[in-house]
GUSEKE-306567 format. One record per residue (C-alpha): residue in three letters; x, y, z. Coordinates in pm, whole numbers, padded with zeros to 5 digits, always signed. Last residue first. Layout:
BEGIN
ALAXYZ/...
END
This chain:
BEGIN
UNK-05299+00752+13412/UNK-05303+00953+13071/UNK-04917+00918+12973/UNK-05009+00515+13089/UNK-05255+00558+12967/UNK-05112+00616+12607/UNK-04818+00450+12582/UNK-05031+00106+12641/UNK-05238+00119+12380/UNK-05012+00050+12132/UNK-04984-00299+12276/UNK-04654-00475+12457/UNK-04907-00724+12541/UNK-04837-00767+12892/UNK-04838-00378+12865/UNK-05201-00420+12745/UNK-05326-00589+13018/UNK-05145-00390+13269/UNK-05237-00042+13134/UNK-05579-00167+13128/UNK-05654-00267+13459/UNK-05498+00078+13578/UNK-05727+00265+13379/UNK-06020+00059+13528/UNK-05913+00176+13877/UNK-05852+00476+13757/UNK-06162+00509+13632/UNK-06335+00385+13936/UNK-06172+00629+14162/UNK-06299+00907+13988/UNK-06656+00763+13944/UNK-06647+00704+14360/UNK-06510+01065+14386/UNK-06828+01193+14192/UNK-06759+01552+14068/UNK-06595+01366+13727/UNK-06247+01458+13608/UNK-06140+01133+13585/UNK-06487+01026+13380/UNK-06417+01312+13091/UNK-06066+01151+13062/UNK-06196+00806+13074/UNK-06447+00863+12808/UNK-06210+01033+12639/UNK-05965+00786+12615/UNK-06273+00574+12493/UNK-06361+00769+12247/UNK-05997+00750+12115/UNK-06034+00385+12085/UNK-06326+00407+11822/UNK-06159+00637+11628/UNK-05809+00386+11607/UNK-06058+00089+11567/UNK-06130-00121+11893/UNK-06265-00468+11665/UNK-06037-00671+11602/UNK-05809-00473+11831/UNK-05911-00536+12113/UNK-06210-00759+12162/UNK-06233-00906+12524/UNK-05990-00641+12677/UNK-06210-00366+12529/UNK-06499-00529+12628/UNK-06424-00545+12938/UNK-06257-00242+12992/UNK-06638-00079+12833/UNK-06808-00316+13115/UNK-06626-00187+13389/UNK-06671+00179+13250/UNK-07023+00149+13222/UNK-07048+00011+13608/UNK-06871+00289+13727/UNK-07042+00562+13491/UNK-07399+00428+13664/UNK-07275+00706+13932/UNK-07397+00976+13731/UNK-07456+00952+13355/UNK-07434+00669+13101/UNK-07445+00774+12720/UNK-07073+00596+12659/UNK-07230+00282+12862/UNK-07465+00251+12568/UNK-07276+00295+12261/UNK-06997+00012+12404/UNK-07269-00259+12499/UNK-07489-00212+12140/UNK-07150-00153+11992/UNK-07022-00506+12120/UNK-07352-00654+12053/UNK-07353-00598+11668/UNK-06968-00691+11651/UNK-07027-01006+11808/UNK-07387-01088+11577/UNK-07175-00990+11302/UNK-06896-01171+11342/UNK-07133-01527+11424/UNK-07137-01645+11787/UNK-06854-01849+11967/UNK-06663-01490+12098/UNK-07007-01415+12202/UNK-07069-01677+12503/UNK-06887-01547+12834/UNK-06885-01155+12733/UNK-07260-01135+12655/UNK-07346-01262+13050/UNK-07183-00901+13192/UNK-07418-00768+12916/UNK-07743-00934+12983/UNK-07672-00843+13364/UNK-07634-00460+13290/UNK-07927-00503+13065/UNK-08129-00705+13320/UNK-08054-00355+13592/UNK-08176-00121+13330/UNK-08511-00287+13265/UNK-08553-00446+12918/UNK-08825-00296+12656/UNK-08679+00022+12483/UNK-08297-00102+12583/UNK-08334-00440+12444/UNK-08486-00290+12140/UNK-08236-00059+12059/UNK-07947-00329+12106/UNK-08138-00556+11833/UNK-08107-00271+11571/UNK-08438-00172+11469/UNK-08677-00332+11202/UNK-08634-00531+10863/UNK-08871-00794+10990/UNK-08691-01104+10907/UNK-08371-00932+11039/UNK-08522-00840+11358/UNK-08663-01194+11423/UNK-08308-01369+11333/UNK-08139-01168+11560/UNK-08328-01292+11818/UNK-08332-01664+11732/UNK-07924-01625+11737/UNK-07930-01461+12085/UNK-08115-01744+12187/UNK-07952-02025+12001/UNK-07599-01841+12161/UNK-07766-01863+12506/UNK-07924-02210+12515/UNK-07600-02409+12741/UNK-07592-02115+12985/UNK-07941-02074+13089/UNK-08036-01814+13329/UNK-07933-01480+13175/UNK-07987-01606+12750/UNK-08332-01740+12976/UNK-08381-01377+13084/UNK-08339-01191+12769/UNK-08529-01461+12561/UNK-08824-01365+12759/UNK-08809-00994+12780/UNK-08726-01002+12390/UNK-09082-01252+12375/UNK-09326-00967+12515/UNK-09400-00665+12322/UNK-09136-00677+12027/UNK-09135-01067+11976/UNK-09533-01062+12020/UNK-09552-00774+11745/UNK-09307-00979+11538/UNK-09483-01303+11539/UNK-09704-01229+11206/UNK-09548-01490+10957/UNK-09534-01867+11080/UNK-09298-02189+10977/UNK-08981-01997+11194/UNK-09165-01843+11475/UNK-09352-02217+11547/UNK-09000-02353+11526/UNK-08804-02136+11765/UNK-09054-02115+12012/UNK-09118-02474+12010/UNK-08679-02554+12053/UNK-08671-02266+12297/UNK-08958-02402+12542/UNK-08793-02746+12530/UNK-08450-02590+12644/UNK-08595-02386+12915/UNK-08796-02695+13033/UNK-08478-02935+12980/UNK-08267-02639+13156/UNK-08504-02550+13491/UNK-08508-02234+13634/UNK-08764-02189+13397/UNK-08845-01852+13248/UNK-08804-01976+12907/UNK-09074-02221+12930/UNK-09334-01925+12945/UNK-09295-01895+12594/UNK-09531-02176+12498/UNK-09786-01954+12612/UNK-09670-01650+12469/UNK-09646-01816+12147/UNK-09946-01907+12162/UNK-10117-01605+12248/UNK-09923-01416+12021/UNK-10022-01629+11737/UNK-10373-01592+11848/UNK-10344-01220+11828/UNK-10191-01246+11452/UNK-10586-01419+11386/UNK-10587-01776+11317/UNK-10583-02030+10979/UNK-10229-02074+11001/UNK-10248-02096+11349/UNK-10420-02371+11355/UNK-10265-02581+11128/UNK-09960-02466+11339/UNK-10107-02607+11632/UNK-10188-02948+11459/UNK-09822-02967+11306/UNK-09671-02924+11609/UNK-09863-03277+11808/UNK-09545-03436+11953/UNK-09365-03078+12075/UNK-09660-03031+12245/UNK-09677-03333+12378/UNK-09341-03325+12499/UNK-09366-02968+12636/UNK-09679-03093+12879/UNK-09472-03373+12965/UNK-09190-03126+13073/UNK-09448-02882+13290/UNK-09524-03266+13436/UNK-09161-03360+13543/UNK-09074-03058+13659/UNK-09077-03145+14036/UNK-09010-02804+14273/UNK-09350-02890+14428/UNK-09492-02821+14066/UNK-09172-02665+13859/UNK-09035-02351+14005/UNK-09005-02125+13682/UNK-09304-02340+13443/UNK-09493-02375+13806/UNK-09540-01979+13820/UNK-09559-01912+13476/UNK-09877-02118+13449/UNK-10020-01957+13735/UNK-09950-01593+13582/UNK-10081-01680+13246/UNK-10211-01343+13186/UNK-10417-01353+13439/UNK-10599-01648+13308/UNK-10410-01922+13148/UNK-10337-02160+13470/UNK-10664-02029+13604/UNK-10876-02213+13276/UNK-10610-02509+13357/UNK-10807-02526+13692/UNK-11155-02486+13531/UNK-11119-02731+13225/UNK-10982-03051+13488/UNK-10624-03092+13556/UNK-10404-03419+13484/UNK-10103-03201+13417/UNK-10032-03307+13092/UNK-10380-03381+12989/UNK-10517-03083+13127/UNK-10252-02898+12994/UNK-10292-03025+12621/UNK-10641-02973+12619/UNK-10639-02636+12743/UNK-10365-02577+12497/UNK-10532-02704+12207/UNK-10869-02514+12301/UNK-10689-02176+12295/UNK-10553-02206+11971/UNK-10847-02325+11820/UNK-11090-02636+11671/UNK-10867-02886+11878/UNK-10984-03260+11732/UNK-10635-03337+11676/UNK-10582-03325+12073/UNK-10817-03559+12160/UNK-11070-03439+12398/UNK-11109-03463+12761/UNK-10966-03137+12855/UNK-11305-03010+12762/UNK-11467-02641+12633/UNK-11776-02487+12633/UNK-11728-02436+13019/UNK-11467-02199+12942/UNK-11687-01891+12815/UNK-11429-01662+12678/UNK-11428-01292+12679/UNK-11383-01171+12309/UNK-11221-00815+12335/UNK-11209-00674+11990/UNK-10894-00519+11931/UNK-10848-00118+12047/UNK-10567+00058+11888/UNK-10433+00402+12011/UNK-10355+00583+11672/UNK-10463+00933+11826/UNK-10815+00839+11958/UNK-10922+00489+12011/UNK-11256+00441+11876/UNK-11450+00210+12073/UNK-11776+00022+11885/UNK-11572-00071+11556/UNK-11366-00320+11775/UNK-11693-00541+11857/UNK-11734-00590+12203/UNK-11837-00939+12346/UNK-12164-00926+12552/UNK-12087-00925+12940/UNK-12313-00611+13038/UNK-12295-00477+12678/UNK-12350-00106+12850/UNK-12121-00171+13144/UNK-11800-00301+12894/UNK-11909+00017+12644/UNK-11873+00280+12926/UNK-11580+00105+13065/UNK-11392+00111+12701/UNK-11521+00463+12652/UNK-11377+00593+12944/UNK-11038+00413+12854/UNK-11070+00572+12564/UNK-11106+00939+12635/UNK-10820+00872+12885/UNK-10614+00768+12587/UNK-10685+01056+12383/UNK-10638+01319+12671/UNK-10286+01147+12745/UNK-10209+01204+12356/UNK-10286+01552+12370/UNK-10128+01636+12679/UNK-09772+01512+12601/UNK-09586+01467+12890/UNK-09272+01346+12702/UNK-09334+01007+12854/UNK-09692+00993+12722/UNK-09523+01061+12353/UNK-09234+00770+12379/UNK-09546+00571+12549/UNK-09751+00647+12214/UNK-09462+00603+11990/UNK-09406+00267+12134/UNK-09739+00143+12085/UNK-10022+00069+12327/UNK-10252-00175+12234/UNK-10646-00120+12429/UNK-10776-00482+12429/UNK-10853-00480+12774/UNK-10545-00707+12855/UNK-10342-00455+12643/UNK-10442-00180+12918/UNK-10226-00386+13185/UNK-09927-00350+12940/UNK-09950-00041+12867/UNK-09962+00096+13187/UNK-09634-00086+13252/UNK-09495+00033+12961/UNK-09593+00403+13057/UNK-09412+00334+13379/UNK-09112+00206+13218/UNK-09152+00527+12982/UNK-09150+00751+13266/UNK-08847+00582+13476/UNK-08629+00598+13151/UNK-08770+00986+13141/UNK-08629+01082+13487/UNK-08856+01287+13632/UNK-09072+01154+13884/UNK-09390+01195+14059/UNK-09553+00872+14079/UNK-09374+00496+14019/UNK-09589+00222+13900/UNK-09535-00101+14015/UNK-09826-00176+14239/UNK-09999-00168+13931/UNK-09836-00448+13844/UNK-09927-00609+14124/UNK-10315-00522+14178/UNK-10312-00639+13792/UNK-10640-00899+13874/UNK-10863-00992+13590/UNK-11172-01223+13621/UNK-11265-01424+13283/UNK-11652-01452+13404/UNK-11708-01122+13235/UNK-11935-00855+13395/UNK-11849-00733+13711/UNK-11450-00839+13613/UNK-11449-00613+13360/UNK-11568-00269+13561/UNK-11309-00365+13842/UNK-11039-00401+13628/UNK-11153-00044+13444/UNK-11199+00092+13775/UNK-10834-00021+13910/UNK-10652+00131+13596/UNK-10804+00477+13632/UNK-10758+00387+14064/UNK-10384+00341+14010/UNK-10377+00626+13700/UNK-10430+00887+13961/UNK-10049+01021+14059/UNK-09926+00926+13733/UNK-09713+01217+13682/UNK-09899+01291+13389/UNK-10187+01248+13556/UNK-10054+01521+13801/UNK-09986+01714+13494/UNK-10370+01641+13323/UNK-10510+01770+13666/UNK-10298+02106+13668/UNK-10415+02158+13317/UNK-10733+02263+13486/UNK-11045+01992+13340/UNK-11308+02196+13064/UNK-11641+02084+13066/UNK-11862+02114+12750/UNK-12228+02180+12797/UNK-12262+02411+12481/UNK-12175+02757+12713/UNK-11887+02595+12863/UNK-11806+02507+13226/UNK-11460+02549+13401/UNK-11362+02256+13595/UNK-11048+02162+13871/UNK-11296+02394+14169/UNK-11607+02169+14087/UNK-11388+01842+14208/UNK-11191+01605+13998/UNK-10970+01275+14108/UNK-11186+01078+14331/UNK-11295+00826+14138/UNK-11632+00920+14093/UNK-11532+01249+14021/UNK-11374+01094+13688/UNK-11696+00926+13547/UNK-11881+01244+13601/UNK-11647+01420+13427/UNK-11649+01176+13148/UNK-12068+01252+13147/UNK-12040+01617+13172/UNK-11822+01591+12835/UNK-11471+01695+12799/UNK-11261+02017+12714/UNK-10884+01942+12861/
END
């Protein structure tokens, strides 16, 4: 990696290059040992890359950023890709607070250790603290940080809350932001500089008492929902006349709803969410980064809001002509919440439209069939499941001979514990479907 004296500079402070990594060039260039960018790549620095940017923001902007836990987060040295790109997302996620976005081709990249685009997004983080130290709390205009390789940098506006005032009507909101603050403080009866907490750190505070209520009472998170539900048209006046990184904000705020353990709050969060999506354009890039995660876990929590849920979801892909649903639950949703997303699928989708069933049965069936090592017990529960759910409505002739061989491939596995479980789940089947007097039933039993 050829850099400048000054970004090596930057990254000996931290600990992570001495003289023996570098090889100077005859125009002043520095060029970093590939064994560096590996171990990067491996994420065995990026804590303290991450940290010094944090650190860097909060000297200078009275908004003060803390992602100690997410950080925490990050796995080093390993090799399974799914565990790379969760890591990337991660990554991604704290640099979006910064104003540095992240897309999924870039993590899909970073996870296939590619040099270039790691390079690129180094170079930019270096910028971004160069520029942040050099305006010494001045907002930063996106033209001043070019983000190498497609890696998009927003202007970061750090916001001055003591311009605003909880004590003002809610029609007289001039922005996104101000509505809310307005609408909390009223709500919760909390001056400008405790709702300020509730929305800094990427709402963590205000997530906290939307899941556990305040004191375990809900009472005022459910105020706060009422009034917002009672003055709609004045935050989507707003939004109509608002940036698409507003829109995210506010849905992202009203979002937080979903991750209630309580129903009226979950339920009031969906209704807002599902409205404000509906009368506004631009919400996809919140829907993809943050609101599947959301609906994900409430559709888990909430029994009486999952097929609105599931329907809202569909609903965004469709209006946005993107991906199947089932590829973007398994790009953004943690392997362990799709295994319980799918367990919760089989209680609610025989009431849901035919296509939405049919869509989520091959999302479920296509993934367990690319399982590997002992996750094969788990995917073959779930595939008996939803082969005893369905049957033959939807288990075509082809698509039941992949499971036979599923089975087959899974009996023969090096794994006693996958060997047992297929015929465990063989054995389910033969006496389901000999109840039944099915086709099906011939045949493993001749397998079994």
């Amino acid at each position: 990696m050829e850099v400048t004296p000054e970004f090596f500079e930057f990254f000996t402070e931290l600990g992570i290059l001495e003289t023996h990594h570098i090889k100077l060039l005859k125009d002043g260039a520095v060029t970093i040992s590939d064994n560096i960018l590996e171990r990067l790549l491996d994420f065995e620095f990026f804590d303290k890359v991450l940290l010094k940017l944090e650190s860097t923001f909060n000297e200078y902007y009275k908004v003060q950023l803390n992602f100690i836990d997410k950080i925490r987060g990050i796995k080093k040295n390993i090799s399974m890709r799914e565990v790379r790109l969760e890591n990337w997302r991660i990554i991604g996620g704290v640099l979006e607070n910064f104003g540095i976005q992240i897309t999924e081709d870039i993590v899909n990249r970073l996870a296939s250790r590619d040099k270039t685009t790691l390079v690129s997004l180094l170079k930019t983080i270096y910028l971004l603290c160069e520029e942040i130290a050099r305006r010494k709390g001045k907002p930063i205009k996106e033209e001043t940080i070019k983000g190498p390789n497609d890696v998009y940098v927003p202007e970061v506006k750090p916001v001055d809350f003591s311009s605003f005032s909880t004590n003002k009507a809610v029609q007289e909101a001039n922005s996104p932001l101000e509505f809310f603050l307005i609408t909390l403080g009223k709500a919760l009866d909390m001056s400008t500089k405790q709702v300020a907490s509730l929305l800094s750190n990427n709402r963590k505070y205000l997530i906290h008492i939307a899941n556990k209520g305040i004191k375990k009472d809900f009472t005022k998170i459910r105020d706060w929902f009422h009034l917002l539900r009672s003055n709609e048209l004045r935050i989507l006046t707003l939004l109509n006349k608002s940036e698409e990184s507003n829109i995210d904000m506010c849905l992202s705020t009203i979002g937080v709803g979903l991750l209630s353990k309580d129903i009226q709050t979950a339920t009031l969060s969906f209704q807002l969410v599902s409205e404000i999506s509906e009368s506004i354009d631009n919400n996809w890039r919140w829907f993809n980064n943050e609101g599947i995660e959301l609906f994900v876990f409430c559709i888990c929590k909430h029994e009486s809001i999952r097929i609105p849920c599931l329907n809202l979801m569909f609903d965004f892909c469709n209006k946005n002509k993107s991906n199947e649903l089932g590829d973007i639950i398994i790009a953004r949703i943690s392997k362990e919440k799709i295994y319980e997303f799918m367990g919760v699928l089989f209680e609610f989708i025989h009431n849901c439209h035919p296509k939405v069933k049919n869509s989520m049965l091959n999302f479920i069936v296509d993934y367990c069939f690319k399982e590997e090592g002992s996750e094969k017990s788990t995917a073959m529960s779930l595939i008996s499941e939803a082969w005893i759910y369905a049957g033959d409505a939807y288990f075509s002739e082809s698509k039941e001979s992949l499971v036979i061989n599923f089975f087959k491939v899974c009996i023969r596995d090096s794994l006693f514990i996958i060997q047992k479980s297929a015929l465990s789940q063989l054995f389910r089947l033969l006496s389901h479907f000999a109840k039944l007097k099915n086709r099906n039933g011939p045949i493993i039993y001749k397998l079994l």
